[in-house]
C-alpha positions in Angstrom: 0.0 0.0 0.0 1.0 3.6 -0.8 2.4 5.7 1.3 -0.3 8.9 1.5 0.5 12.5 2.0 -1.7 13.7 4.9 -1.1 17.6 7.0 -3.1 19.0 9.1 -4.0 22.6 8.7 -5.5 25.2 12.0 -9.2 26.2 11.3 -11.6 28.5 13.0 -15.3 28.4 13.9 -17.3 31.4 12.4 -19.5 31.3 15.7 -18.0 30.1 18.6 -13.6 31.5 17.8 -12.7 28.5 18.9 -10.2 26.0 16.9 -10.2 23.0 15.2 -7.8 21.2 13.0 -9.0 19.5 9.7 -7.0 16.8 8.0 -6.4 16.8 4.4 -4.8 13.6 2.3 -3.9 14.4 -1.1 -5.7 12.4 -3.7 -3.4 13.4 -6.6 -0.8 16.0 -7.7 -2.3 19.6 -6.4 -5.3 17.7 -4.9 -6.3 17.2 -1.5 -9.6 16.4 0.4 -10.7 17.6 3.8 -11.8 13.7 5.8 -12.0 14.6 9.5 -12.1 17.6 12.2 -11.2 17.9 15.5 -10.8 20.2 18.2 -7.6 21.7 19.0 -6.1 24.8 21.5 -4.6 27.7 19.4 -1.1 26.7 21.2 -1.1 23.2 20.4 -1.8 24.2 16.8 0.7 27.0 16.6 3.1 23.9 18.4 2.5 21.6 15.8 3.0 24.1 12.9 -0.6 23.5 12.1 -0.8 26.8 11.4 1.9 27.2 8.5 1.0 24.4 6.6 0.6 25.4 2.8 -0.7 23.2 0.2 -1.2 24.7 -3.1 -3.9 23.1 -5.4 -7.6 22.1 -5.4 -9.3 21.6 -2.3 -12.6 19.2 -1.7 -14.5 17.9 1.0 -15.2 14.1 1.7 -18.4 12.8 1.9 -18.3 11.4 5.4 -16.5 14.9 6.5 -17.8 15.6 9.7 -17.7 19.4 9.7 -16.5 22.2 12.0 -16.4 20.2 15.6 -17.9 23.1 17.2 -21.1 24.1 15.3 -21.0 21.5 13.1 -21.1 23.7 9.6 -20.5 21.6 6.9 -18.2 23.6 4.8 -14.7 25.3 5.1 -13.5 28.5 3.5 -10.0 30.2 2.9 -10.0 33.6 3.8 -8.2 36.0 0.7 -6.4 38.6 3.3 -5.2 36.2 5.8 -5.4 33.1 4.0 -6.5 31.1 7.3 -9.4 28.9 7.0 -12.4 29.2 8.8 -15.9 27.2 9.0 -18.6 28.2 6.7 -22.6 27.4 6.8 -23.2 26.5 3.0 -26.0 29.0 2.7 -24.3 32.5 1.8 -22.0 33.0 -1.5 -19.2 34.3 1.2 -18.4 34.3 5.0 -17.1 36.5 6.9 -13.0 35.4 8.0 -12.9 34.6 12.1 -9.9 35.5 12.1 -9.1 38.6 10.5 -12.7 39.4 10.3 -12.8 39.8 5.9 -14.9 38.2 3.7 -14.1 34.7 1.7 -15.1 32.4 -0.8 -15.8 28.8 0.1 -14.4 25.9 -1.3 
């Protein structure tokens, strides 16, 4: 069996602030796809250079993902000023960044 590339990159919850980490394997060359979430402090994150991750590429969400941990949106979004991701309800064509407070697009 193949060896798969798999990071984990720091997210945000637009409603509650708090953290989460969401893992990513990469499917193919410049693809990768979001399968699980999890809670996580800002420090560990920061600790385990969840935070500086940087995968250029396409970006999807699996089926079975679970969605943000906190309030359980079921979609993710990259912020264009910060470029940190945050959670995202589905329902509006862009969410407002919990980190740096701008508006993104969602993937």
């Amino acid at each position: 069996m193949a060896e798969q590339n798999i990071v984990i990159i720091l997210a945000r919850c637009s409603r509650s602030g708090k953290n989460y980490g969401i893992r990513l394997v990469q499917t193919s060359p410049g693809k990768w796809l979001g399968t699980w979430a999890f809670p996580i402090k800002k420090a560990a994150g920061k600790e385990k250079g969840y935070d500086s991750e940087t995968m250029p590429g396409t970006f999807a969400l699996s089926d079975t993902f679970p969605g943000c941990p906190y309030c359980k949106n079921p979609h993710i979004f990259e912020c264009e000023e910060c470029g940190m991701v945050g959670c995202w309800n589905g329902k509006m064509s862009v969410a407002a960044c919990p980190w740096c407070g701008s508006l993104g697009r969602p993937w």
